[in-house]
N, C-alpha and C positions, 0 to 999 in steps of 0.2 A: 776574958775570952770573947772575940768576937762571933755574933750568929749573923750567919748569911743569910738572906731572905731570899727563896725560891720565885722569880717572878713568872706568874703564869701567863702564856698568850691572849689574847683575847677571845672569844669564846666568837665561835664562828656566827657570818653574817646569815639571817633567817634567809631560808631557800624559797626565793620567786618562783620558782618554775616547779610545775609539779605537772605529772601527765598521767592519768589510768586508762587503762584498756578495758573492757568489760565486754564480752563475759573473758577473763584470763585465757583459758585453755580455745582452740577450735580444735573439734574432733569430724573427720571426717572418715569415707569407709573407702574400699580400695578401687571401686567402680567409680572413684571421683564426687562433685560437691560444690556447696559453696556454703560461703560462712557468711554473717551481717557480727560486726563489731562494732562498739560506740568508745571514739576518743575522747576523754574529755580533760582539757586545761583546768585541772584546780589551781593553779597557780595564779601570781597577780601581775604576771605580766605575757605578752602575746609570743607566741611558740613558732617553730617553721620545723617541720617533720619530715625525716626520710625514712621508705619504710626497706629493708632490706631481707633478701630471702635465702635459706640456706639451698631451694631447692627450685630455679626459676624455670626448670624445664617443665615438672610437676604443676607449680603454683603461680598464678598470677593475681597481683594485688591492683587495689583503687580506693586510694591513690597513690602514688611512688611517693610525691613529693607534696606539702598545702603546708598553709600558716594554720594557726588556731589561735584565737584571741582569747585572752583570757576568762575564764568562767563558760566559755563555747565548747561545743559537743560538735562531732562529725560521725558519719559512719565511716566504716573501714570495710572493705568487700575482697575477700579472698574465695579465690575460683581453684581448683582440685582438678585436675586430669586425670582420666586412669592410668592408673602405675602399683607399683609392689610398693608396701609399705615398709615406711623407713623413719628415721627419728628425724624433723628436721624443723626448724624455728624459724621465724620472723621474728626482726631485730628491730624495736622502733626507736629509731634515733632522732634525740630532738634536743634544740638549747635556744635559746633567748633567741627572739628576732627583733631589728632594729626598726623602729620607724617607717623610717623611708627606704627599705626591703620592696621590693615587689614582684621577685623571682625567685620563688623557694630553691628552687636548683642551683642559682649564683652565689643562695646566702649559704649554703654551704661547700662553697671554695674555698671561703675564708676558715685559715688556719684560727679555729678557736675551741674551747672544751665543750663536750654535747654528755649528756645523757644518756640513758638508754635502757628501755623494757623488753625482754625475752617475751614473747608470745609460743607456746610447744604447740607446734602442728601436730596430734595425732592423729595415727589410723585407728581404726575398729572393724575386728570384723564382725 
C-alpha cells in the first residue's frame, strides 16, 4: 500500500512592513478638540500613508498623505469640530513604497495590496 506524503506550502515570507499608532484610541468631547498621535514604521522597509476618515465634515487630519522610512516616527494631528457624537474611525492605510516614489498620492494609484489600522474616534462627555 502506497502512503501519500502531504506536501506543505511554504511558510509565509517575514512581514517588512509594520506600522503602530500610539496612543490607539483618540477620545475627544462634543464641543470639539484636537488629538497629537505618533506613527511609527517598525518595519524594515519605508511606508507611504493615506489617512482616511469615516467623518470629514466633523474631523480633519495632518497629514492625508507622507512616506515614513523605516524605523521613523511622525506625528499625526487630528482636529474635532463641534458636532453630536457618533462612532466614527480613521483608517490608516499604508504598504510598501518604492524608491524612487516621490508623490505619496501617485503611489497610491497604483493598483497594489496595503494595509491597514482602525484608529476609534471617540466622544466623551
Amino acid at each position: 500500500m502506497a502512503v501519500s506524503k502531504r506536501i506543505r506550502p511554504p511558510p509565509p515570507p517575514p512581514n517588512h512592513i509594520a506600522l503602530q499608532v500610539y496612543p490607539p484610541i483618540a477620545e475627544f468631547i462634543t464641543i470639539g478638540g484636537a488629538t497629537k498621535h505618533v506613527l511609527t514604521n517598525n518595519g524594515a522597509s519605508r511606508l507611504v500613508i493615506k489617512i482616511k476618515c469615516s467623518n470629514n465634515r466633523l474631523y480633519k487630519v495632518s497629514p492625508v498623505y507622507s512616506f515614513l522610512d523605516a524605523g521613523a516616527s511622525r506625528d499625526l494631528e487630528i482636529c474635532r469640530k463641534e458636532g453630536s457624537a457618533r462612532n466614527d474611525k480613521l483608517l490608516i492605510v499604508y504598504k510598501e513604497a518604492r524608491s524612487d516614489e516621490t508623490d505619496p498620492r501617485v503611489a497610491f494609484t497604483a493598483e497594489t495590496i496595503t494595509d491597514r489600522l482602525v484608529l476609534p474616534l471617540l466622544v466623551v462627555s
